[in-house]
N, C-alpha and C positions, 0 to 999 in steps of 0.2 A: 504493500500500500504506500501510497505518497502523500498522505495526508500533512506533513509537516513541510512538505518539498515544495509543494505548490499554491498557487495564489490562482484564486479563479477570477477573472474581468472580463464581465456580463455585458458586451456593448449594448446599449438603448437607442442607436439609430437615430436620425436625424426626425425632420419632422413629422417624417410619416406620411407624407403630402397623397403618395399611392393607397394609401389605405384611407382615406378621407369618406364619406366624415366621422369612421369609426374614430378615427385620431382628434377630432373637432375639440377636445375637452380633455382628452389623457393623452399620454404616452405610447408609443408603440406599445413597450415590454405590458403597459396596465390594460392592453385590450384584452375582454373574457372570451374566454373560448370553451369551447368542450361545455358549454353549462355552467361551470360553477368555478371553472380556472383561471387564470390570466396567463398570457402570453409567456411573462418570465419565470410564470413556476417552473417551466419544461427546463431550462437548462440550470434554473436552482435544484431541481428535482434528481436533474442527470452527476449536479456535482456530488449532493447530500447520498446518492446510491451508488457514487465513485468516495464514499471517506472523505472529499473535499469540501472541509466546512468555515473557508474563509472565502468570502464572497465579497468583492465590489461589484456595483450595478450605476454604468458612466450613463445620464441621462442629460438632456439640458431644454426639454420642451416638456409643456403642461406637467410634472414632474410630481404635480400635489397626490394623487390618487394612486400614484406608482409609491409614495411614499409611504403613504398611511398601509395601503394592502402589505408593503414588508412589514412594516413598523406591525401590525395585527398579527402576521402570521409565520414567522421566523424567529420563535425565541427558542435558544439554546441552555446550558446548562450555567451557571452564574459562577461556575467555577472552569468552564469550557474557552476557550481561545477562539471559538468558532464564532463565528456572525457572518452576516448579510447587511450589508448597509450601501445608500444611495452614494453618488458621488455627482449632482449638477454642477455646470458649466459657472464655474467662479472668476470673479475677478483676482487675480496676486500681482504680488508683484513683479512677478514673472510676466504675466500675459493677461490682458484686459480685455480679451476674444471669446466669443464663442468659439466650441466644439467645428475646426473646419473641416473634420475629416475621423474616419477610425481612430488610426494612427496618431493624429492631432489629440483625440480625446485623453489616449494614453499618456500622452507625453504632457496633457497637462497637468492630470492627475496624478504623477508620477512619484511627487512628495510625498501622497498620502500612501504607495507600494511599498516604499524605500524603508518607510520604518517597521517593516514586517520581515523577519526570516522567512525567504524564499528561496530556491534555486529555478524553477519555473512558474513561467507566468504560463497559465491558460486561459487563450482569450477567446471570448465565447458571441455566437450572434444574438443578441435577446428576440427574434423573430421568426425562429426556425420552431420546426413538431419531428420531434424526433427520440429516438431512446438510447442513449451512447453511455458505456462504461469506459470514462476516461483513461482506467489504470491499463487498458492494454495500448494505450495511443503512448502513454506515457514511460512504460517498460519498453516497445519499440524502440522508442526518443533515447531511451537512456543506454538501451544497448547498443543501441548504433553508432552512439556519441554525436548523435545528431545537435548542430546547432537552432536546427527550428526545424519543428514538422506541422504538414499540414495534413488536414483531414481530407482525403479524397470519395469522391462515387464515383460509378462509373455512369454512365450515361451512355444517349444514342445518340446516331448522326443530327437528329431531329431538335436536340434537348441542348446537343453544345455549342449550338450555334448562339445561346442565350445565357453562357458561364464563361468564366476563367479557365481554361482547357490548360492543364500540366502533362508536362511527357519525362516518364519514369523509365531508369534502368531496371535489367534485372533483380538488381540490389535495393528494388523502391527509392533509392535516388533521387530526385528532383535534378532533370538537365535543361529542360525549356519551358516556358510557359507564352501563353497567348490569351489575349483579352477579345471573347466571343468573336470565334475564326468565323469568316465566310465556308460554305459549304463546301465551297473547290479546293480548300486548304484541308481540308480535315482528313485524309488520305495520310498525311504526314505526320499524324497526332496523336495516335494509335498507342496505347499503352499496353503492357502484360498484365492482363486481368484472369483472375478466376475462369475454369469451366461455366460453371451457371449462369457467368456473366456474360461470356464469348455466346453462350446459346440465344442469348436476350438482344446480340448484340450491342451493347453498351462496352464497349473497343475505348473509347474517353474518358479522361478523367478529369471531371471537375470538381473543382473547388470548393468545399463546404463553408469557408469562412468561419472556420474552428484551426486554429495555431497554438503548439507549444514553444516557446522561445528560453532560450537560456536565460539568467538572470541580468548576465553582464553585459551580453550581446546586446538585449533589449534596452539596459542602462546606454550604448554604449549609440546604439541605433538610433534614440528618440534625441540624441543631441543637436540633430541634423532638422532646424525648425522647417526644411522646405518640404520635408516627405512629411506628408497628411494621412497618407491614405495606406491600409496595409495592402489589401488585394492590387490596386493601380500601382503601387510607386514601390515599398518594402519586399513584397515578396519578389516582383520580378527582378530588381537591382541586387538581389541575393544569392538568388544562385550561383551566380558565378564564383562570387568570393565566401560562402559559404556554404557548410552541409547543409542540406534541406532535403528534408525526408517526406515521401508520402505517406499517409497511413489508410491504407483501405476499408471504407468500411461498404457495407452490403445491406445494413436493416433499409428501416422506409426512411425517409427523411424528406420535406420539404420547406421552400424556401416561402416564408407568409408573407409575399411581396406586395400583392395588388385585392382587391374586393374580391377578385374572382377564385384566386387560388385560397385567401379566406375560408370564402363559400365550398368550397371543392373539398380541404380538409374537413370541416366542421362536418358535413355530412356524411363523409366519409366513414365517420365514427358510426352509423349505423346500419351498414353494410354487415352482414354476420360475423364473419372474423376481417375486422376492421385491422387494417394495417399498422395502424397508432393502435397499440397493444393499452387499452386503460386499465385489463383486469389480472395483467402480470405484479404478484404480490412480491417480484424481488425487482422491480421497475415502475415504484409508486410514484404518483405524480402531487406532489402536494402540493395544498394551498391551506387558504383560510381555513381556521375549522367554524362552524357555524353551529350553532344548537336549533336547527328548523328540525319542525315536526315531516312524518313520511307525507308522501305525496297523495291527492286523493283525484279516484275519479273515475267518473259515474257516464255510463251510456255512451262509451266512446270507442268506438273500431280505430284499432291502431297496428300500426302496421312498422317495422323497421324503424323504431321510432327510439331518439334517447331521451328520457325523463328526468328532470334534477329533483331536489328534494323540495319540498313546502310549495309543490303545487295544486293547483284548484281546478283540473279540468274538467268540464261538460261537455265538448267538445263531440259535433256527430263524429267524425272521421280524422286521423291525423297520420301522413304517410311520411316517409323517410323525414323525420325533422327532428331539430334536437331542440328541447326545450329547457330552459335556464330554471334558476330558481325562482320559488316563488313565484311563478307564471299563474296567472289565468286566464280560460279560455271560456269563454262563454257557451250557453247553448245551438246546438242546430251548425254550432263554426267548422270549416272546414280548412286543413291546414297541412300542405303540400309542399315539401321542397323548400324548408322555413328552415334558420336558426333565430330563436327566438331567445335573447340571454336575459329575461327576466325583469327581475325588478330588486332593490335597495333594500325596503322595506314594505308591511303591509296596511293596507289601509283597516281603519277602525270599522267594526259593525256598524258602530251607533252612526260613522259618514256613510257608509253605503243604505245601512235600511233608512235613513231619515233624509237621503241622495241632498246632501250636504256637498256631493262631489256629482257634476252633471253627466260625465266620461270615468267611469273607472279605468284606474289602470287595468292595464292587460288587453285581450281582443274580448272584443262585444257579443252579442248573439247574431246567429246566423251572418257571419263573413265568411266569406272566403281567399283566404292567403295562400300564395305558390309564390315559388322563387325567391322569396323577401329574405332579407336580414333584417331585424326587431331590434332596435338598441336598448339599451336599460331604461326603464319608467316609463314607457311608450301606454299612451292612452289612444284606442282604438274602439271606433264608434260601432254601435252595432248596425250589421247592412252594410259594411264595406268590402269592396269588392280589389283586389290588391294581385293582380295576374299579371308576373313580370315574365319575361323570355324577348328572344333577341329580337320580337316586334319592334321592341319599345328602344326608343333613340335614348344616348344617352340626357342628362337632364338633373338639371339642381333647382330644387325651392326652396321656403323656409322649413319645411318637415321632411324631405325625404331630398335621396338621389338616385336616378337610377346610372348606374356599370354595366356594361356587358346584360345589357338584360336583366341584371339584379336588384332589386327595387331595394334602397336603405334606407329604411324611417329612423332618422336623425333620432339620439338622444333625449328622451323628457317631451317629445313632439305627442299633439293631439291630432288624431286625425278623426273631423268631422262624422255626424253620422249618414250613412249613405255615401261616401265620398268612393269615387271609382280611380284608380289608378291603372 
């Protein structure tokens, strides 16, 4: 184990602009996913079930909600060395700048590394869904004598046209790298991969945007204030003059870059044996612990569907959707092709039977929703009609957006009743 070896650095991304407007009000790493998770549990998750329990998490946008959810849900032992703590984008006396890059991040933050016993840093994406035991990347690292390794997959012709493609020796090696080849280039790019992967065709290897680094190297790398970026500027300027190792991995893993790949993973979860493994009891994905009551609910045909806890459903029908906490769903509703992430808190009896509240949270009676993502506290009229697919152009109002076809009701938004979308 390398639990004392290493220091894990959680990048928080910039502002998220691609994931909009789930990012409208938080952070990348504080978007909920899965129901009841957030974004940055998956690689706190991945450390805390690799022994790695010194966390920083480098953010510098909407930062509040990203903070509170640590602060709630990462406490350690009061005699443990171990934590999780935020790190936003400060002024010192060093540098009066935002965050301009990965690499930028690090090297700001860099003070607050330096007074920690480390010998590796692991830096990590806060926007990936994945399940990685870092001690085999890091045994690698260490046997090799490598001075930085990177996480690799492989990929197909189709996939690396839109990655960092690296080309490894026999020895996993790192000897070239290329920032997303055109097509007619990728013939030359070709790495030594696994059997099951040569079957799959995935010949490429790209980038995960997960690195091991020495300690001194990394001291010695960030002194150079013109390199920002790790993927663009550090790793390709490395090769040459240092070891750089790939390390293969093969589980599922993808990148949460835009609304659509979002929507693609969340649903994904309800697929029979879902590729994001959430029920592997030595690959637990934590988060807040919550004390809600089980979920209830009555006359409702359901189908591939994932349910969180403290919900309220009536609901005629609900297919492939994943539904958050504390949801409700009213009567006669029907709900297709949905991530719905719930609600904060629940409204009182005494506001709903004395309708003190004119829209209750959650969806109303008889709607029908397909294709949508539901942000948190969404009040949904009853008789709304909400059917996204690639009819619909893209589009922003004050309550919703649609992506690719996929209708997002903005954050705390009312929508009317009767309203068609």
């Amino acid at each position: 184990m390398f639990t004392k070896k290493v220091l894990a650095i959680i990048l928080g991304g910039g502002q998220g602009s691609r994931l909009y407007p789930l990012t409208e009000s938080r952070s990348k790493p504080a978007v909920p996913i899965a129901g009841k998770f957030r974004l940055v549990d998956i690689p706190i998750s991945n450390c805390i079930n690799s022994e790695i329990k010194r966390m920083y998490v480098l953010t510098q946008f909407n930062s509040a909600s990203l903070n509170r959810h640590i602060k709630n849900t990462y406490h350690f032992s009061f005699f443990s060395k171990a934590f999780v703590d935020v790190l936003a984008a400060e002024q010192t006396p060093m540098s009066d700048n935002w965050f301009q890059g990965t690499a930028d991040a690090v090297r700001q933050s860099m003070h607050h590394f330096l007074g920690h016993e480390w010998d590796y840093a692991l830096i990590l994406s806060g926007d990936q869904l994945y399940q990685m035991d870092y001690n085999f990347m890091l045994e690698q690292h260490e046997n090799a004598q490598a001075d930085i390794s990177i996480a690799t997959i492989p990929v197909n012709a189709k996939e690396a046209t839109s990655f960092g493609i690296l080309k490894s020796d026999e020895n996993n090696e790192i000897t070239s790298f290329i920032e997303k080849p055109e097509a007619k280039l990728l013939p030359d790019w070709t790495s030594d991969v696994s059997d099951e992967m040569k079957s799959q065709n995935r010949n490429y290897l790209a980038s995960m945007g997960i690195y091991v680094f020495n300690r001194d190297l990394l001291v010695e790398l960030m002194k150079n204030p013109d390199t920002v970026d790790f993927g663009k500027e550090i790793i390709p300027q490395s090769i040459n003059d240092h070891k750089v190792m790939s390390y293969q991995y093969e589980g599922y893993w993808t990148d949460i870059g835009n609304i659509d790949s979002f929507f693609e993973a969340n649903l994904g979860l309800t697929d029979n044996i879902p590729k994001f493994n959430l029920y592997d009891k030595n690959k637990r994905i934590y988060t807040r612990a919550r004390m809600l009551p089980t979920s209830k609910i009555s006359g409702t045909t359901m189908n591939r569907s994932v349910i969180s806890e403290g919900c309220i459903i009536q609901a005629a029908k609900i297919d492939k959707s994943v539904i958050g906490i504390r949801s409700r769903i009213g009567h006669e509703s029907t709900v297709i092709n949905t991530y719905m992430m719930g609600c904060d808190y629940y409204e009182t009896l005494d506001e709903i039977e004395n309708r003190k509240i004119d829209i209750l949270m959650g969806i109303g009676e008889r709607c029908f929703i397909k294709n949508a993502i539901i942000d948190k506290n969404c009040r949904i009229g009853d008789d709304v009609r909400i059917n996204g697919g690639k009819h619909l152009k893209d589009k922003e109002t004050d309550k919703y957006v649609i992506r690719d076809g996929i209708v997002v009701i903005k954050k705390g938004a009312v929508i009317p009743r009767g309203y068609v979308i």
